[in-house]
Structures are given as C-alpha cells and as structure tokens.
DSSP file (Angstrom, degrees, kcal/mol; ACC not computed):
  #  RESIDUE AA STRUCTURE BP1 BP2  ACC     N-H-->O    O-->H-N    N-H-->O    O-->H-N    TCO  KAPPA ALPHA  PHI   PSI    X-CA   Y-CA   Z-CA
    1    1 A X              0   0    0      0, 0.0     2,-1.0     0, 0.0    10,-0.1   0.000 360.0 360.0 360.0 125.5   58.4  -63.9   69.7
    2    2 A X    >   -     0   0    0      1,-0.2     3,-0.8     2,-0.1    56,-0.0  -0.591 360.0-159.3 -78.8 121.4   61.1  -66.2   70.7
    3    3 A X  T 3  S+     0   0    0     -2,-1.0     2,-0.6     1,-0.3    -1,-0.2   0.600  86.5  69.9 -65.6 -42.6   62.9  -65.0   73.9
    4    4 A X  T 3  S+     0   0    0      0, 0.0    -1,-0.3     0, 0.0    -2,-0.1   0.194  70.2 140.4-106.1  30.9   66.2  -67.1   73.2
    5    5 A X    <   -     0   0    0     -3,-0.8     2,-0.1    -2,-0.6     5,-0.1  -0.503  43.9-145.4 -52.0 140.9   67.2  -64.5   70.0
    6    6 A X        -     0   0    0     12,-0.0     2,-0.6     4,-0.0    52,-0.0  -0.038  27.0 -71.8 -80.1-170.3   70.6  -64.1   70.2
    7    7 A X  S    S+     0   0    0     -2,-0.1    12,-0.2     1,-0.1     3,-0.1  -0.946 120.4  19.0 -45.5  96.6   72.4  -61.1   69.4
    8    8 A X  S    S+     0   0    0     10,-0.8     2,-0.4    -2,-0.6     9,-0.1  -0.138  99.2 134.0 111.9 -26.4   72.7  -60.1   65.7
    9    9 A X        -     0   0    0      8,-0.2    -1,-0.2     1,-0.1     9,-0.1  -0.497  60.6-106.8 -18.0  92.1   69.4  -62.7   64.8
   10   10 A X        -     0   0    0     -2,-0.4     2,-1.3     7,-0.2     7,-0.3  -0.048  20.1-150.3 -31.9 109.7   66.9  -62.0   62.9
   11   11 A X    >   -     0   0    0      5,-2.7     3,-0.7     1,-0.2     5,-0.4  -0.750  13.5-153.3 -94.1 104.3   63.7  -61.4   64.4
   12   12 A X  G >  S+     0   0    0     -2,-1.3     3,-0.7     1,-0.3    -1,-0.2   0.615  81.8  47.2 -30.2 -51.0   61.0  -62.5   61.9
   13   13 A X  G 3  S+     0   0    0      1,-0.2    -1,-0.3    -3,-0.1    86,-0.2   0.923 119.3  34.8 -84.1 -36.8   58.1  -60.5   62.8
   14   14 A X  G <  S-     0   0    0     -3,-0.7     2,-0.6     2,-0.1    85,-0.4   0.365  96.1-136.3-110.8  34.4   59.6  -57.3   63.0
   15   15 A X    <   +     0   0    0     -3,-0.7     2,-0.2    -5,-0.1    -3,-0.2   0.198  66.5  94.9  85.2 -43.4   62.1  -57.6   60.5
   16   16 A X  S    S-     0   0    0     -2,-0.6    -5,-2.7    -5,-0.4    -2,-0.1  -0.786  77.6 -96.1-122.3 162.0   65.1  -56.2   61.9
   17   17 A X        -     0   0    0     -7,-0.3     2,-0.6    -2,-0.2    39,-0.4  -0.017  40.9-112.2 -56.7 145.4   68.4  -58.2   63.8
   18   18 A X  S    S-     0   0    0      1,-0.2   -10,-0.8    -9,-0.1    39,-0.2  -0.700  90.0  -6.8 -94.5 136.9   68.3  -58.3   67.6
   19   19 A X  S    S+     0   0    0     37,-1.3     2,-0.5    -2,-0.6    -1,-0.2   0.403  89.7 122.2  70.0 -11.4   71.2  -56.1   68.9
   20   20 A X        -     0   0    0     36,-0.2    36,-0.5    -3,-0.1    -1,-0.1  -0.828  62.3-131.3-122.0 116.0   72.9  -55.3   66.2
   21   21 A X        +     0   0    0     -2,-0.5   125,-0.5    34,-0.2   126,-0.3  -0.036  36.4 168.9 -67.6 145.2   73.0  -51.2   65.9
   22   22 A X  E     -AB  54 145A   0     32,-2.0    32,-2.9   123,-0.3   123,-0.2  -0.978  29.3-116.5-170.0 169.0   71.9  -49.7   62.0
   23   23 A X  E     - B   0 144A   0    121,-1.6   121,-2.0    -2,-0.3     2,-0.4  -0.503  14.6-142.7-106.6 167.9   71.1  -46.4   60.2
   24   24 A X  E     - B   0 143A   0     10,-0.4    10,-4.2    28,-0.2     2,-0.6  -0.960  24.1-176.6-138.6 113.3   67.7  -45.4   58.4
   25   25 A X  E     -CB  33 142A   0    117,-5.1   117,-0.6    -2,-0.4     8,-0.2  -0.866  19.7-126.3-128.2 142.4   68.3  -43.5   55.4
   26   26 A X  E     - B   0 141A   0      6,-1.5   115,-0.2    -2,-0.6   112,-0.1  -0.204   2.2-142.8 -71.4 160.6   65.8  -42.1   53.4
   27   27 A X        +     0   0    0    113,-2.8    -1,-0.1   110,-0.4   114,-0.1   0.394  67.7 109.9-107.9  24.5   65.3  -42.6   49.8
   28   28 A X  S >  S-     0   0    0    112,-0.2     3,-2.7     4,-0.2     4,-0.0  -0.278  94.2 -90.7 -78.2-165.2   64.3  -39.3   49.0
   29   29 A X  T 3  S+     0   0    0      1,-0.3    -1,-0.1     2,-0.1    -2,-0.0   0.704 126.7  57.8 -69.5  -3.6   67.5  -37.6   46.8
   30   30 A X  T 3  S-     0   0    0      2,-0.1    -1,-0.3    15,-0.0     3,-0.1   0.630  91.8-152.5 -98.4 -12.9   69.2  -36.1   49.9
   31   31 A X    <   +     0   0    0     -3,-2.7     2,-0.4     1,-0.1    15,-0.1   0.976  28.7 176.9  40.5  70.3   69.4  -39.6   51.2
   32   32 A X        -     0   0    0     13,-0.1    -6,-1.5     1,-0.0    13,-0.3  -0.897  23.8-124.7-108.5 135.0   69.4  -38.1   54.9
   33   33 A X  E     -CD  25  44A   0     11,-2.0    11,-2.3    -2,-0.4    -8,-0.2  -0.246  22.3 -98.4 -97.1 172.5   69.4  -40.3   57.7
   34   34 A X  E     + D   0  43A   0    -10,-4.2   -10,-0.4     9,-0.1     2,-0.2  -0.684  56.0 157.7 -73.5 143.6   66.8  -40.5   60.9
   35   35 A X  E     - D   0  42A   0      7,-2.7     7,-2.9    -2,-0.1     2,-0.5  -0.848  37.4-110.4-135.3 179.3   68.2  -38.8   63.8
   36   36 A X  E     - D   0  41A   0      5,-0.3     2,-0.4    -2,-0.2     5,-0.2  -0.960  19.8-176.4-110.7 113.7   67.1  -37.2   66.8
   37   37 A X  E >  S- D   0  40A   0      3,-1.7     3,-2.6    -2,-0.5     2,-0.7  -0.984  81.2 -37.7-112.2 127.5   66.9  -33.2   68.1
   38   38 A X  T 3  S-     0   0    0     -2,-0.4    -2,-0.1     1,-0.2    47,-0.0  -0.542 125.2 -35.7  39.6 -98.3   65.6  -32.9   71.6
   39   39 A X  T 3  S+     0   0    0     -2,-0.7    47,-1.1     2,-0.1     2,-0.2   0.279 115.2  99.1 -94.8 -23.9   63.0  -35.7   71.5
   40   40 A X  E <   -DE  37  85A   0     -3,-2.6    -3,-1.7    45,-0.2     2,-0.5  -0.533  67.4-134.1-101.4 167.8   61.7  -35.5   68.1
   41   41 A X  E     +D   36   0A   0     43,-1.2    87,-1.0    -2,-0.2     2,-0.3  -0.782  43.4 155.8 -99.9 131.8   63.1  -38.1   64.9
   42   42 A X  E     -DF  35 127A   0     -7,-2.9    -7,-2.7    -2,-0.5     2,-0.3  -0.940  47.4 -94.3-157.7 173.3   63.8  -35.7   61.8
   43   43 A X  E     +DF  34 126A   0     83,-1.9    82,-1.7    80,-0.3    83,-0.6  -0.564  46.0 170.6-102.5 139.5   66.0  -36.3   58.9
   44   44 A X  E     -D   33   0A   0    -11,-2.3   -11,-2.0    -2,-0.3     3,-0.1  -0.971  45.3 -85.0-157.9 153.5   69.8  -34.8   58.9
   45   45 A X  S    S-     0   0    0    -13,-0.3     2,-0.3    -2,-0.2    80,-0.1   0.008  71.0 -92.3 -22.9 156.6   73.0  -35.1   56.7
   46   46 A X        -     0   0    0    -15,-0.1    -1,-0.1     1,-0.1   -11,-0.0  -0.849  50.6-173.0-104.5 149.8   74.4  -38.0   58.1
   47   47 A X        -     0   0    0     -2,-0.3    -1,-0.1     2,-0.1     3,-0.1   0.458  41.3-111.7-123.1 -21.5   77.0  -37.2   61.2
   48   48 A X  S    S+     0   0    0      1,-0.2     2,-0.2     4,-0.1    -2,-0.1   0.374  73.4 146.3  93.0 -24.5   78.8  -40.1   62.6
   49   49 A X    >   -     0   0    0      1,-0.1     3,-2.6     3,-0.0    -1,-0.2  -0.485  66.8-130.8 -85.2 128.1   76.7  -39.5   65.7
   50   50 A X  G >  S+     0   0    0      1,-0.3    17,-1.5    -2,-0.2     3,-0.8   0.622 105.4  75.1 -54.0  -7.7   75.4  -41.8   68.2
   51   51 A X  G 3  S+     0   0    0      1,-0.2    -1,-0.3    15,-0.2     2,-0.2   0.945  92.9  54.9 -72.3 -44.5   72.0  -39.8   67.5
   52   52 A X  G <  S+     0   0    0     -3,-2.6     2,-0.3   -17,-0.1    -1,-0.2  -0.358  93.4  91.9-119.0  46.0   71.6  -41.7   64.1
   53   53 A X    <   +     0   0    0     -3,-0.8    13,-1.3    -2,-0.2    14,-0.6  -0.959  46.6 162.2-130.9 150.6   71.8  -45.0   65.3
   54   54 A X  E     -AG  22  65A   0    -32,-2.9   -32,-2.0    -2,-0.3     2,-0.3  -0.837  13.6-167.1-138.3 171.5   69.5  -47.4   66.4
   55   55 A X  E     - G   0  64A   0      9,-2.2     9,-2.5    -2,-0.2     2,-0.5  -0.927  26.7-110.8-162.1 171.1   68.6  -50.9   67.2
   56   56 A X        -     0   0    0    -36,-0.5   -37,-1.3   -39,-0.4   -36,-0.2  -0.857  28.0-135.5-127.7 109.3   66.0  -53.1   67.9
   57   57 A X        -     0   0    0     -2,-0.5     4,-0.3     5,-0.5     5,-0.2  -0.443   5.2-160.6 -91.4 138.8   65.4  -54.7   71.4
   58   58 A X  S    S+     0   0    0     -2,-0.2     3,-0.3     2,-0.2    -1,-0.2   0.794  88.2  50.7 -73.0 -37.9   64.7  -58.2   71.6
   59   59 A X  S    S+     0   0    0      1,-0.2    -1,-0.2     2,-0.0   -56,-0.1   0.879 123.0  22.3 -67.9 -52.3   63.4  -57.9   74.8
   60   60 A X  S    S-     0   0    0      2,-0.1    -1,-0.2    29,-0.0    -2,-0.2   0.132  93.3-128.8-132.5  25.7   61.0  -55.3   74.6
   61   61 A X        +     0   0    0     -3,-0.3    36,-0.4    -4,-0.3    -3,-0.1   0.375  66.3 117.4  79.1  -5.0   60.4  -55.3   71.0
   62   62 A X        -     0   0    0     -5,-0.2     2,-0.8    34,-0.1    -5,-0.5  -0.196  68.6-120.2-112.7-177.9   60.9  -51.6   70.3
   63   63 A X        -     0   0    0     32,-0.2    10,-2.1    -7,-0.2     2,-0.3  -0.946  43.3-165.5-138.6 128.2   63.6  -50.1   68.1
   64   64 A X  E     -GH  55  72A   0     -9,-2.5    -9,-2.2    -2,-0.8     2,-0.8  -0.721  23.8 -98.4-115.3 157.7   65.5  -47.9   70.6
   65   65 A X  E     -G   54   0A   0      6,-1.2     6,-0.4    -2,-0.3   -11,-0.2  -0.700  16.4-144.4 -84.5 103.6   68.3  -44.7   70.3
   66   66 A X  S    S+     0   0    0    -13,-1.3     3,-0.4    -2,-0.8   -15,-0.2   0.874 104.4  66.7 -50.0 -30.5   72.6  -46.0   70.8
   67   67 A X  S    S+     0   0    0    -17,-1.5     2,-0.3   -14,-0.6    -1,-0.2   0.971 118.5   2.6 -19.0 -99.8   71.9  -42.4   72.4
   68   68 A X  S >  S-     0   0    0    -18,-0.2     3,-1.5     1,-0.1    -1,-0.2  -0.505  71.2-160.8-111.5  62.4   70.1  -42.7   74.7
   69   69 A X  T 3  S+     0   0    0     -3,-0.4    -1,-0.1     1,-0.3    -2,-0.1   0.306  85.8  58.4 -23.3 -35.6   69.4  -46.3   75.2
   70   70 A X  T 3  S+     0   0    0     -6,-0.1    19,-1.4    -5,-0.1    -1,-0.3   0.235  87.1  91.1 -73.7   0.7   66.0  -45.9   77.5
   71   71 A X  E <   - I   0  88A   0     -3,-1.5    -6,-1.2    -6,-0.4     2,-0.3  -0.814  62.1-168.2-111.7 150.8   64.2  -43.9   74.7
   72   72 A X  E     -HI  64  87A   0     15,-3.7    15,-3.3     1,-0.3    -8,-0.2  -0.769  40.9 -79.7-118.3 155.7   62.0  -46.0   72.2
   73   73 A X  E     - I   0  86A   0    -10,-2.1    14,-0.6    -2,-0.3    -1,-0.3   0.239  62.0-164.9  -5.0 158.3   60.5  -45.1   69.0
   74   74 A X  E     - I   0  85A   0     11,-0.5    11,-3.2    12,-0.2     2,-0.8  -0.393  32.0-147.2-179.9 116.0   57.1  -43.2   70.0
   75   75 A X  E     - I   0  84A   0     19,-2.1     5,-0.4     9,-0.2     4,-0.3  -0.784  53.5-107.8 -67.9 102.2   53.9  -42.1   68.4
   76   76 A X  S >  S+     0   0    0     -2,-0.8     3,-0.5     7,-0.7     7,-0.4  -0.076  89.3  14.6 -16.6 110.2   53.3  -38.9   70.5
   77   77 A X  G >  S-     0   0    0      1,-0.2     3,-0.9     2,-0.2    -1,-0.2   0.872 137.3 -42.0  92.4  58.3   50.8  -38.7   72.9
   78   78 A X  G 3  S-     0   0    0      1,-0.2    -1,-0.2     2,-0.1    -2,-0.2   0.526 106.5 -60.8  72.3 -15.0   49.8  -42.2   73.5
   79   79 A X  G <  S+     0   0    0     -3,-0.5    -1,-0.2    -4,-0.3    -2,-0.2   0.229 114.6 112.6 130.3   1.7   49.8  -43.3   69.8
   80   80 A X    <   +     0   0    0     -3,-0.9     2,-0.3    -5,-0.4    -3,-0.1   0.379  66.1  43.4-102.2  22.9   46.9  -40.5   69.1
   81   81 A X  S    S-     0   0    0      2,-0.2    -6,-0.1    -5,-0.2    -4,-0.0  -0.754  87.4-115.3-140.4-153.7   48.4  -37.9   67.0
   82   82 A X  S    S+     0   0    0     -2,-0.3    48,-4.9     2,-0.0     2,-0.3  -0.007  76.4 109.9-132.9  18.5   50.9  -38.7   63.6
   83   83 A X  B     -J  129   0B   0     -7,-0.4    -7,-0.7    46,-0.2     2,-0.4  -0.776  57.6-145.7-113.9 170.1   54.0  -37.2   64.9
   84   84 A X  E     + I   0  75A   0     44,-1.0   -43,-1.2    -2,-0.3    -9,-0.2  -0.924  32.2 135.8-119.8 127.9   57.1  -39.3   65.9
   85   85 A X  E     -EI  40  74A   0    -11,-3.2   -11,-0.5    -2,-0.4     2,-0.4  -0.757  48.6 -92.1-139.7-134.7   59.6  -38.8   68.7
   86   86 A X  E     + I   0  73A   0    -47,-1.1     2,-0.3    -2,-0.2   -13,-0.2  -0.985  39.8 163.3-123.7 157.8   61.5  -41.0   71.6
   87   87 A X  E     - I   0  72A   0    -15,-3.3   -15,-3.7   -14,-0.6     3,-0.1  -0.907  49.2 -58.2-155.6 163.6   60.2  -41.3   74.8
   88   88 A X  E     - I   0  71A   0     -2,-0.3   -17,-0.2   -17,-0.3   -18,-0.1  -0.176  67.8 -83.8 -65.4 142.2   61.2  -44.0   77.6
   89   89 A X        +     0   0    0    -19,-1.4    -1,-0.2     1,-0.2   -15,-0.1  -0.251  62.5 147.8 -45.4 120.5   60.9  -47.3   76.9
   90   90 A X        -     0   0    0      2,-0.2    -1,-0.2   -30,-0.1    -2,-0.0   0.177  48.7-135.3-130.2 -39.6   56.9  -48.9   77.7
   91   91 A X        +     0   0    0    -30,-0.0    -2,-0.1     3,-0.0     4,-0.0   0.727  54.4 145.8  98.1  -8.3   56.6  -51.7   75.0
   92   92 A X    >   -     0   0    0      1,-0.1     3,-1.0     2,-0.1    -2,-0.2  -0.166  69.3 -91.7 -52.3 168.2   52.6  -50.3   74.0
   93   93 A X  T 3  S+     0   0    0      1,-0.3    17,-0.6     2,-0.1     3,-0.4   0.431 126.0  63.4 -42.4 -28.7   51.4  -50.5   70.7
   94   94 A X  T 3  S+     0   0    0      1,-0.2   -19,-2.1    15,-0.1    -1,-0.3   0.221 104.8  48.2 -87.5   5.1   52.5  -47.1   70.0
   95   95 A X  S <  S+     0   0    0     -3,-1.0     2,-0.5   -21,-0.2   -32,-0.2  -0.287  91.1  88.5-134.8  22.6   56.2  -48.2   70.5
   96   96 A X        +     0   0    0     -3,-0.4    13,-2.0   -34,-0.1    14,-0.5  -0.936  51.4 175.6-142.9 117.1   56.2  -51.3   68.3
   97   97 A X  E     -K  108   0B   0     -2,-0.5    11,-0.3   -36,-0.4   -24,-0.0  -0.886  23.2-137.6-126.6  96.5   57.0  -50.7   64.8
   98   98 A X  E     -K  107   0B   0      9,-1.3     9,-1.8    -2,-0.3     2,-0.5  -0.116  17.4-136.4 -57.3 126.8   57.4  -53.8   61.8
   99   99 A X  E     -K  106   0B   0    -85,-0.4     2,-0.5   -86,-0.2     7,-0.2  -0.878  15.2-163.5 -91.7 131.3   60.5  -53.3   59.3
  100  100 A X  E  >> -K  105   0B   0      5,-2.7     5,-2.8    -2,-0.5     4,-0.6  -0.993   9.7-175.9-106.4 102.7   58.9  -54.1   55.8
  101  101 A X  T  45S+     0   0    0     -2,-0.5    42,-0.1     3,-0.3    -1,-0.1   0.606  72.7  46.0 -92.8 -19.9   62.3  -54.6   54.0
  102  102 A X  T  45S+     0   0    0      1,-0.1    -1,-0.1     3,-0.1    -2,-0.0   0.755 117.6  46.1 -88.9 -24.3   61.1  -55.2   50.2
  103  103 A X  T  45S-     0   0    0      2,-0.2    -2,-0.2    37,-0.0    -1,-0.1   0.715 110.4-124.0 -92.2  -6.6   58.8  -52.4   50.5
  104  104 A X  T  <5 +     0   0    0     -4,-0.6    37,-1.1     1,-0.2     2,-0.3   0.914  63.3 132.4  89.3  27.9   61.2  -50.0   52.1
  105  105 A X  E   < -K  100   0B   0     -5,-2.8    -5,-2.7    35,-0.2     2,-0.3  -0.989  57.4-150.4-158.9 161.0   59.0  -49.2   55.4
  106  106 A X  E     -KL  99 115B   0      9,-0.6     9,-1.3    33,-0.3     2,-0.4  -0.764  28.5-172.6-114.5 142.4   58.5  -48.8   58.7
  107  107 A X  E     -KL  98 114B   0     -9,-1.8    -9,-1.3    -2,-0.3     7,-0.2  -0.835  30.4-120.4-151.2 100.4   54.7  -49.6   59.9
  108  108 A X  E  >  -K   97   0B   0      5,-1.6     4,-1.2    -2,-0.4     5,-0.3  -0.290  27.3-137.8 -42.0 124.6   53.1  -49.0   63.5
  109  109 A X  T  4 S+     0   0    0    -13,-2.0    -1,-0.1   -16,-0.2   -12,-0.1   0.624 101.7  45.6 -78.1 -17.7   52.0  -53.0   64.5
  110  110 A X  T  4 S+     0   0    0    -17,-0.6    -1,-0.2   -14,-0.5   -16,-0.1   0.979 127.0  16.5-103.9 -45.3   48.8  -51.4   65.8
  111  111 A X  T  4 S-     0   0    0    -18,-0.1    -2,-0.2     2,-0.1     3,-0.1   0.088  86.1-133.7 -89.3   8.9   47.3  -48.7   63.0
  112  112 A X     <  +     0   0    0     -4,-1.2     2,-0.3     1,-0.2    -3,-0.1   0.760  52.9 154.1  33.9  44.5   49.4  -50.0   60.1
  113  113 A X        -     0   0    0     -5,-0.3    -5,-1.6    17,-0.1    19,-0.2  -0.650  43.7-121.0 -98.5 165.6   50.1  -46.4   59.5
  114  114 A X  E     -L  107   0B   0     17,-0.4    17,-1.6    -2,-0.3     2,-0.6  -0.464  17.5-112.9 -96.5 154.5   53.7  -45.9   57.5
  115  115 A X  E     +LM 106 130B   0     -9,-1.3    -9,-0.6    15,-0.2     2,-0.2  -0.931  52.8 169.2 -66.4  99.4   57.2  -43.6   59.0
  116  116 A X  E     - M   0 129B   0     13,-2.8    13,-5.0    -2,-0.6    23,-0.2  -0.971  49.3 -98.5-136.0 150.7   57.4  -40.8   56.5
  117  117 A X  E     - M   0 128B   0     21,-2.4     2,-0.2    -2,-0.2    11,-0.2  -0.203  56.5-114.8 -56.6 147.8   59.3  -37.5   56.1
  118  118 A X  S >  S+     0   0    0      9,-1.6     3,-1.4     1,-0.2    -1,-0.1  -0.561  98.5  13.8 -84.0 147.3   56.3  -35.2   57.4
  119  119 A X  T 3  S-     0   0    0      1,-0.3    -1,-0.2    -2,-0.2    -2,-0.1   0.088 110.3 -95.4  80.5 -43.8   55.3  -33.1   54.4
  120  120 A X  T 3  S+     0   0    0      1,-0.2    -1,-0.3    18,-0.1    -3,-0.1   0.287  77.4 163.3 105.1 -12.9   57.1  -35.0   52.0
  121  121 A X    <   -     0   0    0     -3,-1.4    -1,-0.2     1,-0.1     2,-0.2  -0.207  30.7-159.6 -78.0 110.7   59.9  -32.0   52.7
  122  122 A X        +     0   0    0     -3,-0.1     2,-0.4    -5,-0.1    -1,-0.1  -0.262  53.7 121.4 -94.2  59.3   63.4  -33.2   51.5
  123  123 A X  S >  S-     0   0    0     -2,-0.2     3,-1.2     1,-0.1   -80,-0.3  -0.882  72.5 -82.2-140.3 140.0   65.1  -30.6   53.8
  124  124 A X  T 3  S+     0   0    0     -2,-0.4   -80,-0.2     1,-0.3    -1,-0.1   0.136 116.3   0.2 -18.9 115.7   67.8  -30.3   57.1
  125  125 A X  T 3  S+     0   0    0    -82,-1.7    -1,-0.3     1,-0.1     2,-0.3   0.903  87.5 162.4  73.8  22.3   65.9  -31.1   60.2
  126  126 A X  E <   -F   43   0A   0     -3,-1.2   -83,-1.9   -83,-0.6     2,-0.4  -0.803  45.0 -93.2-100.5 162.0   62.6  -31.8   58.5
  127  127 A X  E     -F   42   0A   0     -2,-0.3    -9,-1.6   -85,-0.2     2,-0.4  -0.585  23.9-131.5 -85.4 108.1   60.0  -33.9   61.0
  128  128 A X  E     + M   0 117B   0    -87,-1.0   -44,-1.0    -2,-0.4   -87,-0.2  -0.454  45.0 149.8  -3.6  81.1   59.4  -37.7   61.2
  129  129 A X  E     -JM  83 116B   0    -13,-5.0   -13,-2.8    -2,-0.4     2,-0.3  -0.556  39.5-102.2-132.0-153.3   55.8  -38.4   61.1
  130  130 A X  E     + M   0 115B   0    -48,-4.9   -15,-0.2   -15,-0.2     2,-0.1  -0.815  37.1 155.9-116.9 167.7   53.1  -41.2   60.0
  131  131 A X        -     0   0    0    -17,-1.6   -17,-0.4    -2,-0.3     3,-0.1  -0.374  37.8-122.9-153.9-130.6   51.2  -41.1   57.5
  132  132 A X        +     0   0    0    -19,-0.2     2,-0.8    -2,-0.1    -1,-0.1   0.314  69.3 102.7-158.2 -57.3   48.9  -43.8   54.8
  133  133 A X        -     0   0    0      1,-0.1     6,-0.1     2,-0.1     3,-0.1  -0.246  51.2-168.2 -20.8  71.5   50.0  -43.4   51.3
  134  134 A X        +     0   0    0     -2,-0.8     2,-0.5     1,-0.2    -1,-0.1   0.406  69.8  66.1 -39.6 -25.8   52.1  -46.2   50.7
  135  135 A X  S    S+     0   0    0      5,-0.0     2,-0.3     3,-0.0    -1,-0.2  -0.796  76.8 108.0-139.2  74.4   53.6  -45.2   47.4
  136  136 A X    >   -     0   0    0     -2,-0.5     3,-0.6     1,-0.1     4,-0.4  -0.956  65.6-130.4-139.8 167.1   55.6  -42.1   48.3
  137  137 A X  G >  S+     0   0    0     -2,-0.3     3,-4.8     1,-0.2  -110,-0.4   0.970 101.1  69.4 -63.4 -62.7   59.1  -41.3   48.5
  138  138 A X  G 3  S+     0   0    0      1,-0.3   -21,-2.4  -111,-0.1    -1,-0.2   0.495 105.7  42.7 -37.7 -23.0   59.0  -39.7   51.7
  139  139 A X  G <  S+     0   0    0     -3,-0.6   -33,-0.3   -23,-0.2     2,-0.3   0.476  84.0 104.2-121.0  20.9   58.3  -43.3   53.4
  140  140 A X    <   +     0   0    0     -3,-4.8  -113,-2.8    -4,-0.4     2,-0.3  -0.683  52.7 170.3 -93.2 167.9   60.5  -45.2   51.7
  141  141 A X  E     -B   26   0A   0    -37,-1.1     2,-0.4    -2,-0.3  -115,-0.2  -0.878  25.3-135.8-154.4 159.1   63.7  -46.1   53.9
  142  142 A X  E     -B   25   0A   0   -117,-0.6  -117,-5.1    -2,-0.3     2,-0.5  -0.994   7.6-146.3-124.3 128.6   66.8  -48.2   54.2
  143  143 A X  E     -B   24   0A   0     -2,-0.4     2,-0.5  -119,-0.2  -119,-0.2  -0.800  15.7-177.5-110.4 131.1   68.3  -50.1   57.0
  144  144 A X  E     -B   23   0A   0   -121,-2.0  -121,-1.6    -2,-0.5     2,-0.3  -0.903  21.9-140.7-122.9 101.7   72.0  -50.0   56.9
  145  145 A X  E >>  -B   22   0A   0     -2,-0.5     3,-5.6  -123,-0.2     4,-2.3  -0.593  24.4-121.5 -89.0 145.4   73.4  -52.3   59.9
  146  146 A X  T 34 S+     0   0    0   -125,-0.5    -1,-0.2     1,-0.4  -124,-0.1   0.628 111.4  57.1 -67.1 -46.4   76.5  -50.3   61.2
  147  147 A X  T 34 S+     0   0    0   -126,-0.3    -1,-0.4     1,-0.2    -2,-0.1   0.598 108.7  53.2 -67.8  -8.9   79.3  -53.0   60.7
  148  148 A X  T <4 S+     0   0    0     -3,-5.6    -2,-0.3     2,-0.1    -1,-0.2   0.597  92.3 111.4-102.1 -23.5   78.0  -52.8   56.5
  149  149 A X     <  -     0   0    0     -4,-2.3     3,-0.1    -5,-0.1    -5,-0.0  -0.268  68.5-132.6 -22.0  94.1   78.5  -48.7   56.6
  150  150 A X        -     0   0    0     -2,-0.1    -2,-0.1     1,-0.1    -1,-0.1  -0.455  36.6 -99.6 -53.4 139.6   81.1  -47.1   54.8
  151  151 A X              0   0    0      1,-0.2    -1,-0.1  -103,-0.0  -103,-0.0   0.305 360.0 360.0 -62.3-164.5   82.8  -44.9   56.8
  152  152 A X              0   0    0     -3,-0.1    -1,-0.2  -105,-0.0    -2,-0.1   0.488 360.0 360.0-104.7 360.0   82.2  -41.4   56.7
C-alpha cells in the first residue's frame, strides 16, 4: 500500500478514501445504518451520531469508529468466531476488511467471508456478523462519505 496517501485518496486495494469519514447503510428495506452498542456493530435508524461513522486508516489499514478513534473493525476472538465488534486497533488479519463497491460488500482480506446483518433480521439493534452467501440482502451495503450526506 502506498504510505504517501493523502487524505481523502482512494486507496485501491481496500476500496475506500483515506481519512475521509462515511456511513454504511444497509440495503435491506429499513436502510439502517452500522453503528455501534457497547462494543458490538448492529444496525440502527440512523442518528446523527458519531457512533455511525467511520473511516478508513491509511496507516493501519483498518476501518476505524469517529467514536472512538482506537477501536477497529474486529472479527471476535482472534478472527475465530463470525461475530463483529470493535476492539483496539492491532492491524491483524481479523481487522482488515476490502470495500467491494460494485458488489455492495464488505469482505475479511484473510477468509473472504462477507459483513452481513446476522440472521438476515431487518430489525432495531439487530447484530453485525459474517457470513458466505454472497447473494443476500442482508450483506449488501452502501458507503455514503459524510460531506455527500443529506442532512438529517
């Protein structure tokens, strides 16, 4: 990856802009965006809240929380189970996730395995996990970078 990305720059291999802050909204019907409750990613209403934004560190590859800026993306428990939350920044294989932008998806760099609502469940607060099926609702997604929002 080249180191001298600038801020707002496309990084090629994973797809998303270096710096540059964005939403993830699902395309099931509720269109509900990823956020964060304690630790774990589930889908909510969208809020205006720094919880349901993100952005993608040049540095360390990861797609990190305008929260809480030191939590990364994270397959739970070392990369060994199929649930999603954030956990502090390490930059492993289990923290490096590829934006597929024609297909709509998010895809772990190490198991290819896809970011989908867990269940398939188009409901408040339902769980972020991974899954394989490729051609479901539940993992297709939209990145919406935060200066193209309409407000709320």
């Amino acid at each position: 990856m080249p180191a001298d990305l600038k801020k707002g720059e496309m990084n090629e291999l994973f797809g998303l802009k270096v710096d540059e802050p964005f939403h993830i909204i699902s395309q099931m019907s509720s269109e509900r965006y990823v956020d964060i409750v304690g630790r774990n990613m589930v889908i909510k209403t969208r809020n205006g809240l720094p919880s349901q934004e993100w952005f993608f560190d040049g540095r360390t590859r990861t797609i990190k929380s305008m929260r809480t800026k030191s939590y990364s993306w994270n397959i739970q428990n070392s990369g060994r189970t199929n649930n999603m939350e954030v956990y502090n920044t390490n930059s492993r294989w289990f923290q490096l996730f590829v934006w597929l932008k024609d297909e709509g998806q998010f895809w772990d760099i190490h198991d290819k395995r896809i970011i989908e609502v867990a269940g398939s469940k188009d409901e408040e607060g339902a769980s972020i996990g991974l899954g394989k099926d490729s051609d479901k609702k539940s993992n297709k997604w939209k990145v919406v970078y935060t200066k193209d929002a309409k407000p709320i």
